[in-house]
SESEBA-15557 format. One record per residue (C-alpha): residue in one letter; x, z, y. Coordinates in steps of 0.25 Angstrom, whole numbers, plus 5000, padded with zeros to 4 digits. Each point is the difference from the previous one (the first is absolute). Layout:
% SESEBA-15557
aXZY;...
% end
This chain:
% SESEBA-15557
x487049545049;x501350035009;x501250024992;x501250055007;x501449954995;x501250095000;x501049945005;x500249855002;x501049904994;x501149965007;x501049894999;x501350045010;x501549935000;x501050064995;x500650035014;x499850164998;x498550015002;x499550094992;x498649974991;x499250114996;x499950014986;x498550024998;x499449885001;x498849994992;x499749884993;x498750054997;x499150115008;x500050144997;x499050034989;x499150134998;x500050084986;x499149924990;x498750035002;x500250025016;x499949905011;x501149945005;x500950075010;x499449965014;x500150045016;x499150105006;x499550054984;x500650124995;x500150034984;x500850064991;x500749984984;x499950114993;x501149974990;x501450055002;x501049905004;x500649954987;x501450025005;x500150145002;x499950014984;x500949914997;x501050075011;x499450154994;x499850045014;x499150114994;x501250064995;x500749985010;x499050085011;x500550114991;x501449995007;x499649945013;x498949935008;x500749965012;x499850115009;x500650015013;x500749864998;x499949885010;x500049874993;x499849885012;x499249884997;x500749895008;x498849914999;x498749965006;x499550145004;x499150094993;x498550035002;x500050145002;x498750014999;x499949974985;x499450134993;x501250024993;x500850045011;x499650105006;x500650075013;x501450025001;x500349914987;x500349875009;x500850015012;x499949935014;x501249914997;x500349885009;x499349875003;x501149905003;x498949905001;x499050075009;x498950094997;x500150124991;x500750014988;x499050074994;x499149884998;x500249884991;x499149885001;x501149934989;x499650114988;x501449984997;x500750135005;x498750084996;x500049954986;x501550044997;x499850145007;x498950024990;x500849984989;x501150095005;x499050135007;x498649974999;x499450134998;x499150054989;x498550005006;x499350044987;x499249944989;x499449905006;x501649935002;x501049994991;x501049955009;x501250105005;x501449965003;x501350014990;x500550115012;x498550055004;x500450105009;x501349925010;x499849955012;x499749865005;x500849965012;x499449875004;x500949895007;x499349895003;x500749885003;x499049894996;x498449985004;x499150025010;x499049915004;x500949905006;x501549944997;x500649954990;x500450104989;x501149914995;x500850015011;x499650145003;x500650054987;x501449925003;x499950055015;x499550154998;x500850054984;x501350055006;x499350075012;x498850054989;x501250054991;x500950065011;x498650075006;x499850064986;x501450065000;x499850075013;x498750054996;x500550094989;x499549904988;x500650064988;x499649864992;x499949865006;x499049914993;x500149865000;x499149904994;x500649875004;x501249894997;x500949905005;x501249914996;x500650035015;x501150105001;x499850025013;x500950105010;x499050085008;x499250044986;x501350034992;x500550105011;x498650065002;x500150024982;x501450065002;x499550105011;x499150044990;x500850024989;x501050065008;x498950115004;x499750034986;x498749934999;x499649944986;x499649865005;x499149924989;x499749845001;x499449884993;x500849934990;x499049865006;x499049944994;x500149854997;x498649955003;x500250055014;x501249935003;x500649905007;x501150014990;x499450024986;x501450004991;x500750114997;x501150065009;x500350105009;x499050075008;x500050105012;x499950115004;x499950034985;x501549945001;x500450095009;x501250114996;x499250134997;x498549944999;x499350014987;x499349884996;x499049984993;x499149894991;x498649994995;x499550024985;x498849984994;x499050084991;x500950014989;x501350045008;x500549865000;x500749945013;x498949895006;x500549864999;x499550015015;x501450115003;x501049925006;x501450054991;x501350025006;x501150115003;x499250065010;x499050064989;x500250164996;x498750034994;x498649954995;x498750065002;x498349964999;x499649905008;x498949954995;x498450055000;x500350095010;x498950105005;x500450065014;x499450005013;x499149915006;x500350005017;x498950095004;x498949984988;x500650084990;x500649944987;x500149864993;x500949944990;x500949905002;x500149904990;x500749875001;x500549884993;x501250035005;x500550144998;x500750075013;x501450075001;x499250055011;x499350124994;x501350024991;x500850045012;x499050105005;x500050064985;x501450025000;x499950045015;x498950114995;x501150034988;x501250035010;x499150105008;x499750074989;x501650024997;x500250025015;x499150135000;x500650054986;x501549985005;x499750025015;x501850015000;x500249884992;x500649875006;x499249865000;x501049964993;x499950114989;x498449985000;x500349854999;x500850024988;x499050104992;x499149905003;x500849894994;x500750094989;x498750044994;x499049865002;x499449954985;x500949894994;x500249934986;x501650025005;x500650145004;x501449925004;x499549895008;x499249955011;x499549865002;x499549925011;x498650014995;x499650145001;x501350055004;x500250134992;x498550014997;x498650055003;x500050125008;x499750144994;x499950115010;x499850134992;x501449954991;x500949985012;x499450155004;x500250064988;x501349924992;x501350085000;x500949895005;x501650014998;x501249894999;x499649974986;x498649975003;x499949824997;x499449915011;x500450005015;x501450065006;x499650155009;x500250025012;x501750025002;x500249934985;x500849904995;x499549884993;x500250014983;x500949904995;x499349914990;x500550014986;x500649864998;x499949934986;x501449984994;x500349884992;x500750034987;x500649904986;x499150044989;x501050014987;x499249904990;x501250054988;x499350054989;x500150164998;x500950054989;x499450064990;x500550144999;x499750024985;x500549844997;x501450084993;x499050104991;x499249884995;x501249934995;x500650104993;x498650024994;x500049854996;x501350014994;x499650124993;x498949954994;x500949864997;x501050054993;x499050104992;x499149884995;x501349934994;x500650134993;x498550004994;x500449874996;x501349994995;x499650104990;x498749934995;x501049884997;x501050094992;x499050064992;x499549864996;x501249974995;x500450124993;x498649974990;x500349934986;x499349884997;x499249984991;x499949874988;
% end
């Protein structure tokens, strides 16, 4: 049986090549009870994708689904050809490697565009992305049937990212990471931040890196990107989730059910669990805001979405999970103002931290505010008891004797 493998692991230097950060160390897998997810067989998993309940993307599709948004996947490419998106949900997009954007012989790209748009084809499916009705701008930078995809993504990212910004993307999606800060990337970032686009990036992954340690990673590190880590299926940050400043928000990244290239579904499922997919969920998220605050700012999105994410502290963020697992349908519904704890809003001023003062403790015992009662008492009662006294001794001598 043929197996087709998502993505492929990659070991690159640290010399600003950029390693996707879906790298599977095991295949995709089928829904139990299904075969495994394999080229040229199309088949589909019934059950809804376990993330959108724990992001209550149900209630949010109350407020928003999307609509009219433009979220580009700078990736792999998408099959456009998968079922579950129809005409007019993908775009042409660019091919910076030759071919059409709209294929994808990696899966990657496809597989992060069904988590963010898929649509909903009926029962027989229960995949449908966290923005089900945006659209996919593919921007493939990586792939074909020849070259190597490595340095594809080093050579092709700023041109991939500057093409999205000329093509009216009104969210940049993108699922990769490295420890190079490198000049011609951060100025595309900066051109998209400057034209008000909410631009989302892995946190990194460690398995899939050249460097596994903790530390700074980019673009997440980039001023005005959100980046994101991966949790697993109790909302806890993976092991596998490089930390470091660059991390805003969490989101699922693990048994993820989304689209399959051009056969339908499978789920993703790996020893390793993938910041990946957490990017496209918080991709999905943004779009979601972008359609129900079409005037707000990135950065006032940005900041919903941070101000309003699931965490143990409301004050702080860490270099874990950043300021926590995304929640969509809070940061569209919360009344946000100065007083609200957590991230500083757009324009704000950072809150001074209350520092501890150091103080003497008085160890001198209390006075006793009733001590002068208690010793008049005492005297009382002492000069009573020998009045008593004295006249028992009189008495006794006052008495005859007898012979």
């Amino acid at each position: 049986m043929t197996v087709r493998r998502i993505g492929v692991a990659v070991t690159l230097s640290a010399m600003g090549v950029l390693a996707s950060t879906l790298a599977p160390t095991t295949a995709p897998m089928a829904h139990a009870g299904t075969r495994e997810c394999a080229e040229g067989r199309s088949q589909f998993v019934p059950d809804s994708p376990p993330a959108l309940g724990r992001l209550a993307a149900p209630q949010a599709w109350r407020l928003s689904t999307g609509k009219g948004v433009v979220v580009a996947v700078v990736d792999s490419g998408v099959s456009a050809n998968n079922v579950h998106f129809p005409a007019g949900s993908v775009l042409p997009g660019k091919s910076f490697v030759g071919g059409s954007a709209t294929t994808d012989e990696n899966g990657h790209g496809t597989a992060l565009a069904g988590v963010i748009a898929a649509r909903d084809i009926g029962e027989k499916s229960g995949v449908v992305g966290v923005a089900r009705d945006a659209v996919i701008l593919p921007v493939k930078i990586s792939g074909g049937e020849g070259g190597d995809e490595e340095q594809q993504r080093s050579a092709n990212l700023a041109g991939g990212i500057a093409y999205a910004v000329s093509a009216g993307a009104d969210v940049i999606n993108l699922s990769l990471s490295t420890t190079g800060d490198r000049r011609d990337v951060r100025a595309a970032i900066a051109s998209a931040v400057k034209a008000g686009i909410i631009v989302v990036a892995s946190g990194g992954n460690r398995e899939q890196a050249s460097e596994a340690s903790d530390g700074m990673r980019y673009p997440a590190g980039y001023p005005g990107v959100i980046g994101v880590a991966a949790t697993d299926n109790r909302d806890v940050v993976t092991e596998n989730s490089i930390r470091g400043p660059q991390v805003d928000l969490s989101a699922p990244g693990d048994n993820v059910i989304t689209t399959f290239r051009s056969w339908g579904d499978c789920v993703y499922s790996q020893q390793q669990q993938s910041s990946s997919y957490a990017t496209a969920y918080v991709s999905g998220a943004a779009a979601l805001l972008r359609q129900r605050f079409p005037s707000a700012s990135a950065a006032d999105i940005s900041y919903r979405l941070t101000a309003t994410a699931s965490r143990g502290s409301r004050t702080a963020r860490d270099d874990t999970s950043g300021w926590g697992v995304v929640q969509p349908y809070e940061a569209m519904t919360a009344a946000l103002d100065s007083s609200v704890s957590g991230p500083v809003p757009p324009g704000g001023v950072q809150r001074p931290s209350p520092e501890a003062q150091a103080s003497a403790v008085d160890l001198t015992p209390a006075q006793d505010p009733r001590a002068p009662d208690r010793a008049a008492v005492q005297w009382l009662l002492l000069g009573s008891g020998a009045a008593v006294l004295g006249l028992a001794m009189a008495r006794m001598l006052r008495r005859p004797s007898r012979s």
